[in-house]
C-alpha positions as CSV (number, residue, x, y, z in Angstrom):
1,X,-56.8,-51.5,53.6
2,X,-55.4,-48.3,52.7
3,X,-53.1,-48.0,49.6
4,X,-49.5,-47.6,50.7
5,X,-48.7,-44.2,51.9
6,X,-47.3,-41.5,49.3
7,X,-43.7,-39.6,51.0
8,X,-42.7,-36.6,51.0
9,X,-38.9,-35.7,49.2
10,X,-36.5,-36.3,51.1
11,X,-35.7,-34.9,54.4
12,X,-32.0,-35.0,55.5
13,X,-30.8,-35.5,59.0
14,X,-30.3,-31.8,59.9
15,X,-33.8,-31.1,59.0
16,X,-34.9,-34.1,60.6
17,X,-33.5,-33.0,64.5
18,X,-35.2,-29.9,63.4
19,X,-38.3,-31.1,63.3
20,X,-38.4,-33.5,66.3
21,X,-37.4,-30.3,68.2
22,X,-40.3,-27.9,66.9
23,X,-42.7,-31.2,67.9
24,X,-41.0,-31.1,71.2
25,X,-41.3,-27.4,71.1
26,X,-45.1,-27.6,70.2
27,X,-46.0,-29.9,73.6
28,X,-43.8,-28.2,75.9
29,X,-45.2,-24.5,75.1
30,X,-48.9,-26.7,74.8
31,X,-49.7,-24.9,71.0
32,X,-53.0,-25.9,69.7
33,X,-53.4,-27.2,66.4
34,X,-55.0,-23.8,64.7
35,X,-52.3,-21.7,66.6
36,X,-49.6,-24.6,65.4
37,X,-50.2,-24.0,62.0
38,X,-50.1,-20.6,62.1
39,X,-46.7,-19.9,63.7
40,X,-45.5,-22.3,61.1
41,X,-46.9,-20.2,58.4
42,X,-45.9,-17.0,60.0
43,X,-42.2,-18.0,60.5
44,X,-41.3,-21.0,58.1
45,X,-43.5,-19.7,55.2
46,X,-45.3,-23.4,55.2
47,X,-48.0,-24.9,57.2
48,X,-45.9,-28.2,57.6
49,X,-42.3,-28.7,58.8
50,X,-42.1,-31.7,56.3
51,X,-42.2,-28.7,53.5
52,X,-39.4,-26.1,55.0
53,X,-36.1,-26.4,54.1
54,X,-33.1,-26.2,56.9
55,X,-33.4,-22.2,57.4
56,X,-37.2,-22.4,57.5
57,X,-37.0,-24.7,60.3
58,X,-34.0,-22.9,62.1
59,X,-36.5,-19.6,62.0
60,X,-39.2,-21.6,63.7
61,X,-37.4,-23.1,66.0
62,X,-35.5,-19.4,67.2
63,X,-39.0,-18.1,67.3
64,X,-40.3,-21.0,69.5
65,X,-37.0,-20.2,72.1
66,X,-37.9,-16.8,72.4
67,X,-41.7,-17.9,73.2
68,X,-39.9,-19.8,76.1
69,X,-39.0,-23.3,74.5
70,X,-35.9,-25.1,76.6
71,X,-34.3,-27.5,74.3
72,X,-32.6,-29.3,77.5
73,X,-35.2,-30.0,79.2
74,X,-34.1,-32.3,82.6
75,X,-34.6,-35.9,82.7
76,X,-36.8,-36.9,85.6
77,X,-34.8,-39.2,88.0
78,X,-36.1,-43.0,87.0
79,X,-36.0,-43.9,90.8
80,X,-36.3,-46.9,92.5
81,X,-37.4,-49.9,90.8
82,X,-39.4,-52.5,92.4
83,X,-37.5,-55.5,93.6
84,X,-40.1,-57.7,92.3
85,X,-40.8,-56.6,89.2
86,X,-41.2,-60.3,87.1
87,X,-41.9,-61.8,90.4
88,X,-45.0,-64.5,90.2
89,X,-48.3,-63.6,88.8
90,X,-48.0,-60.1,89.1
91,X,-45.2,-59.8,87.1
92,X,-46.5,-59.2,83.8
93,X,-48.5,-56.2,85.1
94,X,-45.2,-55.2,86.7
95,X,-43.6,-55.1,83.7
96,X,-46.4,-53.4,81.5
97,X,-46.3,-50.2,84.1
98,X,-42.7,-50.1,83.6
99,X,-42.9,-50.1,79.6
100,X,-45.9,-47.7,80.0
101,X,-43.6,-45.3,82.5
102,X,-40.6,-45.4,79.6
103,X,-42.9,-44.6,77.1
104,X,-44.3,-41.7,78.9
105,X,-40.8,-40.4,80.2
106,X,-42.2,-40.9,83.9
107,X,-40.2,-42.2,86.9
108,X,-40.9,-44.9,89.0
109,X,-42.0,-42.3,92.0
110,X,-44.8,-41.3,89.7
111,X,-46.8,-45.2,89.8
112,X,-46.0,-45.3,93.2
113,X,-47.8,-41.9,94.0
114,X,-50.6,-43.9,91.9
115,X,-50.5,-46.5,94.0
116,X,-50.7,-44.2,97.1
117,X,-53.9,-42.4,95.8
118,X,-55.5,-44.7,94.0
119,X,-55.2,-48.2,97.0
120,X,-53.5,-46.7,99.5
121,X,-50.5,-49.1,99.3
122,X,-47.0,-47.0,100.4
123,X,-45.1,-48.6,97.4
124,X,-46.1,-50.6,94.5
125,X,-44.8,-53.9,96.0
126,X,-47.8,-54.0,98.0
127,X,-50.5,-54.1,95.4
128,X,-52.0,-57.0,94.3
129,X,-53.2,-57.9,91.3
130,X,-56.2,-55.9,91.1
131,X,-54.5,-53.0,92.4
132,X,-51.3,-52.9,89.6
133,X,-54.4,-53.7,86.6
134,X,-56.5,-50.7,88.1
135,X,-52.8,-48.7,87.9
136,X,-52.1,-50.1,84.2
137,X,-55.4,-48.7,82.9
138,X,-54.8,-45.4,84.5
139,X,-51.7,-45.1,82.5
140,X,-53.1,-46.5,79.5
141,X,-55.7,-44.0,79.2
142,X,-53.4,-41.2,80.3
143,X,-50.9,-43.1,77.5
144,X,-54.0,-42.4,74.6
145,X,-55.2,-39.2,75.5
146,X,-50.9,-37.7,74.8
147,X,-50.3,-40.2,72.0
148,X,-53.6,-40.2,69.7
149,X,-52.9,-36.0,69.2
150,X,-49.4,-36.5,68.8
151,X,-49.6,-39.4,66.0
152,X,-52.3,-37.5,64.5
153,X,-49.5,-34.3,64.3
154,X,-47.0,-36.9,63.0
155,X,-49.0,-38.0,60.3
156,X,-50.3,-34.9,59.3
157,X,-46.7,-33.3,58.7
158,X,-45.5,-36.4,56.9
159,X,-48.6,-35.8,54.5
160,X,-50.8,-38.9,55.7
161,X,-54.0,-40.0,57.1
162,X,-54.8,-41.7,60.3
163,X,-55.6,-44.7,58.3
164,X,-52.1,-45.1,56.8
165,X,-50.7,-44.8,60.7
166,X,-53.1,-48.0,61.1
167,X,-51.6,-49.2,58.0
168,X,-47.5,-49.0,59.3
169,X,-48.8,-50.5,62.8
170,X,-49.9,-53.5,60.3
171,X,-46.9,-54.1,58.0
172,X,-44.1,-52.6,60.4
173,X,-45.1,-53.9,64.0
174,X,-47.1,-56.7,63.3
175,X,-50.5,-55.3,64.7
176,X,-54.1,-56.5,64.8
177,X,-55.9,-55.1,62.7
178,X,-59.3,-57.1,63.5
179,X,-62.1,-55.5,65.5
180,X,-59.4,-53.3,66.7
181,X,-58.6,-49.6,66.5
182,X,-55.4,-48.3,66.9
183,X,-56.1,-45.5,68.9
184,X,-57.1,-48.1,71.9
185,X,-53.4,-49.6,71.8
186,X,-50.7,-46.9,73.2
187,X,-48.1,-49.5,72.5
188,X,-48.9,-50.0,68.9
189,X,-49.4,-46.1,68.7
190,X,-45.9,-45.6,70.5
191,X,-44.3,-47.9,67.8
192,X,-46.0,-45.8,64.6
193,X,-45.2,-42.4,66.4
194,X,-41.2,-43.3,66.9
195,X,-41.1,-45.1,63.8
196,X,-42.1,-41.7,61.8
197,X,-39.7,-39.6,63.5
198,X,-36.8,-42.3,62.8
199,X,-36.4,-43.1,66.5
200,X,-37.7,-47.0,66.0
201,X,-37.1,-49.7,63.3
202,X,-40.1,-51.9,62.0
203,X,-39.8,-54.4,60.1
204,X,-38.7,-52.5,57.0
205,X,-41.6,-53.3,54.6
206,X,-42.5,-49.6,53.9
207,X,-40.1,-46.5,53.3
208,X,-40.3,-43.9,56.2
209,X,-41.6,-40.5,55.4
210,X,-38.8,-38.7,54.0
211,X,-36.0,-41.4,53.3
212,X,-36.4,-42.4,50.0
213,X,-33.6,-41.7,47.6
214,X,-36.3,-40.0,44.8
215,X,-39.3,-38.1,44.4
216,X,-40.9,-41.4,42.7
């Protein structure tokens, strides 16, 4: 078990929205890690948002709207939800593509268009249990391949190591640690992710990155 994770100083709630936006920024544009760090360097002066102060982060962010970044981005329409959804066995699969969908910021439509491809079945209603599992581990694994980048981003600009997003899953959420590894479970990865970037509340056993009244 990794020791408890040491935070950055404090980060106040301006600079907070900042940085949600240049992560948002980051995956819309689809900067690279290398090319990330760079443009961080170039226009915040650090290779870390965690370390720029309010104006450092306002710089970045201009630069990343004139590179084509649109803060207000459109929803996508949820559309229609499945009339069955907790109905009988199927149910709980039901329910896991919907969580799964949330998560990802997809709409109904985009399951069904699964379903379509994937069984043939014109709406999700007609799948059967094989069918909605097949669908739920197509998501999953879509689900890993965004979120084990993204937490590893998180982690990294809150000055921590994979292990200690392992660690918060633990003590925050409750999660498994036995014969498991957390970059299997997009759930558990989900949790960790929002819970660094304030958008989730654990259990409160640890001190988020950035929240603590002293620089200990």
């Amino acid at each position: 078990m990794p020791a408890a994770p040491r935070v950055p100083p404090p980060i106040n709630a301006g600079q907070r929205k900042l940085i949600q936006m240049v992560h948002i920024a980051k995956a819309q544009l689809g900067l690279d890690d290398e090319g990330y760090r760079q443009m961080l360097r170039v226009h915040g002066g650090h290779d870390s948002t965690t370390k720029m102060s309010l104006a450092q982060l306002e710089r970045v962010l201009a630069h990343l709207k004139s590179a084509g970044f649109k803060a207000q981005a459109a929803k996508p329409k949820r559309g229609r939800r499945p009339h069955n959804l907790g109905a009988g066995d199927r149910g709980p699969l039901m329910k896991k593509i919907e969580a799964l969908l949330t998560d990802a910021g997809l709409p109904w439509g985009y399951a069904a268009a699964m379903a379509k491809r994937m069984y043939r079945k014109e709406r999700l209603e007609f799948c059967d249990g094989n069918d909605l599992a097949g669908i739920v581990a197509a998501l999953e694994k879509a689900a890993i391949k965004r979120l084990v980048p993204a937490l590893r981003q998180a982690l990294a600009d809150a000055g921590l190591m994979w292990a200690h997003g392992q660690y918060i899953a633990i003590q925050e959420f409750g999660f498994d640690a036995s014969d498991r590894n957390l970059d299997r479970y997009p759930q558990a990865m989900s949790q960790v992710l929002r819970w660094l970037r304030g958008e989730l509340a654990g259990k409160g056993v640890l001190q988020r990155p950035g929240t603590e009244t002293g620089n200990g």
